[in-house]
N, C-alpha and C positions, 0 to 999 in steps of 0.2 A: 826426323819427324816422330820413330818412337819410343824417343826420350820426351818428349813434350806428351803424347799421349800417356803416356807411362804417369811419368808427376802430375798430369789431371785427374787421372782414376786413382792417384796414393791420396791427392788431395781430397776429393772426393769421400774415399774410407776414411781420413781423419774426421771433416769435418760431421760424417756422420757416424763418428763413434763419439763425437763428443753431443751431441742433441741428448737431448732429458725425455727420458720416456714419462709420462704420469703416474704418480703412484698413483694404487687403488687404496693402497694403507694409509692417504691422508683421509683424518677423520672430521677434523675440524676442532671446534673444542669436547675436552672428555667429559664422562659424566660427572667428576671431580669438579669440572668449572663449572657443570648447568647447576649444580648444588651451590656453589658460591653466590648463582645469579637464580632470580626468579622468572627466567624465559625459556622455557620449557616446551619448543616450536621448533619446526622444522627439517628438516633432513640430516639421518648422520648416518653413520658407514662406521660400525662397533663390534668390536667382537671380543673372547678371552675366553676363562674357563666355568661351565656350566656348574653350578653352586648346588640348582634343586628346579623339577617340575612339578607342577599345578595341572592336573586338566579339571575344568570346568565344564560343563553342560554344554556348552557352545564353544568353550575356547580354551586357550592354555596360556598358561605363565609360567616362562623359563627364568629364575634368577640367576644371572650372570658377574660372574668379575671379571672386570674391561680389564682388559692387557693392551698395549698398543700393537699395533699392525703391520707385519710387513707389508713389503709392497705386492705380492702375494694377496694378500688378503686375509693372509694367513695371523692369528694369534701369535705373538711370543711370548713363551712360557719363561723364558728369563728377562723380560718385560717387567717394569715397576707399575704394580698393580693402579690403576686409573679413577678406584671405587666401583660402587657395582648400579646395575641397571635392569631393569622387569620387560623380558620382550613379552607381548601381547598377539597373540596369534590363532587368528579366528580356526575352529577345528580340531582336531584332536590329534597331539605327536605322542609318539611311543615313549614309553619312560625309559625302554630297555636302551633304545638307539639314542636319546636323551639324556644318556645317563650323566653323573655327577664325573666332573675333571675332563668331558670330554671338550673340543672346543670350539666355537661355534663365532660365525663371523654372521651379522647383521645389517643389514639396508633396508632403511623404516624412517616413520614419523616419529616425531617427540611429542606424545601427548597426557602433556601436564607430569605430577609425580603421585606416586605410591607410599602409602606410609606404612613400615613393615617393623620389624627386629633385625636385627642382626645377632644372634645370643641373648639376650637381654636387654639390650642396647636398642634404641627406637633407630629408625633408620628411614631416611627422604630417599625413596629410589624414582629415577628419570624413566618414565615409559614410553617406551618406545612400540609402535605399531609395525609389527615384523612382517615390510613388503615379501624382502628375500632374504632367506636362512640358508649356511652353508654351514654344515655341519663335519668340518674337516676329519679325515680318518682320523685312526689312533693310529697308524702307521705311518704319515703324510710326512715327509721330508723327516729323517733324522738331525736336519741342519737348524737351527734354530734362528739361524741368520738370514736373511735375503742372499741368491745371489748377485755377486758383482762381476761383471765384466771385464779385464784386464784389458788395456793395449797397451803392445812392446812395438819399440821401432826399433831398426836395426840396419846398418849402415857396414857393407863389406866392400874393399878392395882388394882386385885379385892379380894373377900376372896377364889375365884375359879381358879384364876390366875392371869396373864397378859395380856396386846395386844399392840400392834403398827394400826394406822389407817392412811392414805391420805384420804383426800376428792379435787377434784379437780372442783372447782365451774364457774359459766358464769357469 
């Protein structure tokens, strides 16, 4: 009897090492596409590296370069730049803790575009209405990668018996 308990609970660990957690880094499409299209609506989940801030009288504008996301949420800075985007955010943020390079992940509206420069160069930035700002350290993970989860299976025979083993590693 527990050998049949035994291969339920091994079964059990496989089949939930193999389930998909949700990433938080899918964004949907980047601001590179809403520039392609003229719908400039709805919800997105954006982030990269902070360009330049604005405070205005009531509000702030952070120019951003979109990096794609881990599933973290986190920016990747060896990430191929996505174009950039103007969060809007009612209030006033620090220029000091806002500073340029640092990287900042976003959950907001898309409303409408901004017409700015880039250098000299005219520029359609996607505005985004900034619900939630997460303004990742400048120490945050040395890794630049998501982690992945490892599983090993391992099968021994002895002069005492048998075994089956998982190990499931970080």
């Amino acid at each position: 009897m527990k050998p049949l308990i035994l291969i339920v609970v091994l079964a059990a660990l496989v089949l939930a090492g193999c389930t998909g957690t949700p990433r938080t880094g899918d964004a949907g499409a980047t601001p590179n596409q809403v520039l392609s299209g003229d719908d400039a609506s709805g919800a997105v989940h954006w982030g990269g590296q902070i360009v330049s801030i604005k405070n205005r009288r009531d509000y702030t504008l952070v120019e951003v370069l979109a990096l794609p996301l881990e599933s973290s949420g986190r920016p990747r800075v060896d990430g191929k730049a996505e174009g950039r985007f103007i969060v809007q955010r009612s209030g006033f943020l620090e220029p000091h803790e806002y500073a340029a390079d640092r990287l900042l992940e976003v959950r907001g509206q898309l409303d409408g575009f901004i017409h700015g420069t880039v250098g000299d160069a005219p520029y359609r930035y996607p505005l985004v209405q900034g619900e939630q700002l997460v303004l990742w350290p400048e120490d945050a993970g040395a890794s630049t990668s998501p982690i992945k989860p490892r599983v090993n299976f391992g099968v021994g025979l002895g002069t005492y018996g048998s075994g089956v083993g998982i190990g499931i590693g970080f």
